[in-house]
C-alpha positions as a printed Julia matrix, in Angstrom:
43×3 Matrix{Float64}:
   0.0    0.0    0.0
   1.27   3.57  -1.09
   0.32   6.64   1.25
   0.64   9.78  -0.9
   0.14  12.58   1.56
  -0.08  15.3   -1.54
  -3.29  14.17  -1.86
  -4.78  15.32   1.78
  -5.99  18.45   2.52
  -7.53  20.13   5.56
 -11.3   20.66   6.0
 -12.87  24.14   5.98
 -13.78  23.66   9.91
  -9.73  23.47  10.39
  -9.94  27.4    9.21
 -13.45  28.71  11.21
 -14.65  27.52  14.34
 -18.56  28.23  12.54
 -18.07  24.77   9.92
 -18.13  21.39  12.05
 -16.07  18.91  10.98
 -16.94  15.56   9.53
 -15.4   12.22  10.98
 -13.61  10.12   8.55
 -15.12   6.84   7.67
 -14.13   3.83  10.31
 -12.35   1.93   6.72
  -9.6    5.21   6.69
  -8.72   5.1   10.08
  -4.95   3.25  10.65
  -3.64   0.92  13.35
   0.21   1.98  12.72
   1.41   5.22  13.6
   2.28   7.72  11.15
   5.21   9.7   12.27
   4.86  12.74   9.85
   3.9   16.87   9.98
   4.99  20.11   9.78
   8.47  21.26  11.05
   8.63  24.03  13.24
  10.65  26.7   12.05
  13.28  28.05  14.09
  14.76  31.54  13.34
């Protein structure tokens, strides 16, 4: 299996407290942890 994190995106309730945010189907959840993110940036 391939995980191509281009792909996601963010939902609109991620921007404005006002849209409520949908949960994700129980078939995309994952049992492994997925050690990725931003990096903080440090001046």
């Amino acid at each position: 299996m391939k995980l191509d994190f281009n792909y996601s995106y963010n939902p609109s309730c991620a921007y404005d407290d006002a849209w409520a945010c949908p949960l994700a189907p129980y078939e995309n959840r994952l049992d492994a942890p997925i050690r990725a993110g931003e990096m903080t940036y440090h001046a």
